[in-house]
C-alpha positions as CSV (number, residue, x, y, z in Angstrom):
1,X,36.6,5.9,0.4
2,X,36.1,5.4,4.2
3,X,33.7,2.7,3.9
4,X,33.4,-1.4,4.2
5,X,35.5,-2.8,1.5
6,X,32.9,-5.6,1.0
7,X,31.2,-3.7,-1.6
8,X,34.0,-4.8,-3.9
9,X,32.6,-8.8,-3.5
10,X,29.1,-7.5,-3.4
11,X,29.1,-6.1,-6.3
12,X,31.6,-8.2,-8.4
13,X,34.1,-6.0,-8.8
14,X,37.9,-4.8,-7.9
15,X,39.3,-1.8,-6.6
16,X,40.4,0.7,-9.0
17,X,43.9,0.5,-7.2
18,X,46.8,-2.3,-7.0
19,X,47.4,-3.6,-4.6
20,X,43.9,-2.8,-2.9
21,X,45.2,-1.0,0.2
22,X,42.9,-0.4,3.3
23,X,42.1,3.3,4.4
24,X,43.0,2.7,7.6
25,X,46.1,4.8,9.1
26,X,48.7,2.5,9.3
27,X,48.2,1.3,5.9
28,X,48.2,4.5,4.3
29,X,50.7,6.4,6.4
30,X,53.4,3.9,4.9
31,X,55.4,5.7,2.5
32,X,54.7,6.0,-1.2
33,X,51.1,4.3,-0.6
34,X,48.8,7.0,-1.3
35,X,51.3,8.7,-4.2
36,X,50.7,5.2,-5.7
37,X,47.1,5.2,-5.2
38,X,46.7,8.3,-7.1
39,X,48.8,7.2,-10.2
40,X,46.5,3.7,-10.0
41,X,42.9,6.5,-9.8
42,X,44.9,8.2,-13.0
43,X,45.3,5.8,-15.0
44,X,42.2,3.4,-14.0
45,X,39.9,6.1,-14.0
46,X,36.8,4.7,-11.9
47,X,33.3,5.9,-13.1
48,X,32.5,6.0,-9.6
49,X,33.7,6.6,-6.5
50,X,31.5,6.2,-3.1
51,X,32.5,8.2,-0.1
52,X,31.2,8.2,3.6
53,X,31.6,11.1,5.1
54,X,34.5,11.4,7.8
55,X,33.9,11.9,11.6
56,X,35.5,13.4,14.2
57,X,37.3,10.4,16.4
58,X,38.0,6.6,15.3
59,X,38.8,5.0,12.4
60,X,36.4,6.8,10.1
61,X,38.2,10.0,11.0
62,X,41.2,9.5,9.3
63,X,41.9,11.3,5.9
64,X,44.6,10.0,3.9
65,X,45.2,13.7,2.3
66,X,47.2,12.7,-0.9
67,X,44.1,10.6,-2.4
68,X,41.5,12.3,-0.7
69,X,42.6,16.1,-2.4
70,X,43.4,14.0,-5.7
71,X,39.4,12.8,-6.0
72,X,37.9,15.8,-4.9
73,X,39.7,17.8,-7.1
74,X,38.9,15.4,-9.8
75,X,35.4,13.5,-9.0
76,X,32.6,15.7,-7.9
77,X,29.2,14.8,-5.8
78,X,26.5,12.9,-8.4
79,X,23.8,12.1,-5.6
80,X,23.8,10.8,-2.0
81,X,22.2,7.8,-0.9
82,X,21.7,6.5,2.4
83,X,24.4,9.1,4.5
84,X,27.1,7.7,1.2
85,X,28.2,10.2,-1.5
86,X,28.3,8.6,-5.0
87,X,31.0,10.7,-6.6
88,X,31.4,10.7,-11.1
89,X,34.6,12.1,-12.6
90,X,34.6,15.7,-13.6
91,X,34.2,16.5,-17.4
């Protein structure tokens, strides 16, 4: 969440949602996007989830609020590394 989506190639793998939508504000502003976001993190269930925190002005301040409440209510911190949170699911 909030951070370059090239970690997904880097790392060989795919987003946990479908289709893979952008956290930018005019992507997730578009109705029904984050509520199916959320359903996608429910039923994929990633084993991770990396996080950079939010700022106060420009793109990385936006907080889509549906998906953001659903994984911290759901994923909790595991360690940080280099300014990124690495988030596990709760038990």
């Amino acid at each position: 969440m909030n951070w370059w989506d090239n970690i997904y190639a880097l790392t060989g793998t795919l987003p946990a949602t479908d289709p893979w939508v952008p956290q930018l504000s005019w992507y997730q502003d578009i109705p029904g996007i984050q509520e199916k976001e959320v359903l996608d993190l429910t039923k994929s269930k990633p084993k991770l989830i990396i996080l950079q925190d939010y700022v106060d002005s420009g793109l990385a301040s936006y907080i889509p609020q549906k998906l953001y409440t659903y994984v911290m209510s759901n994923y909790h911190l595991k360690e940080k590394v280099d300014g990124l949170e690495i988030l596990i699911p709760n038990k």
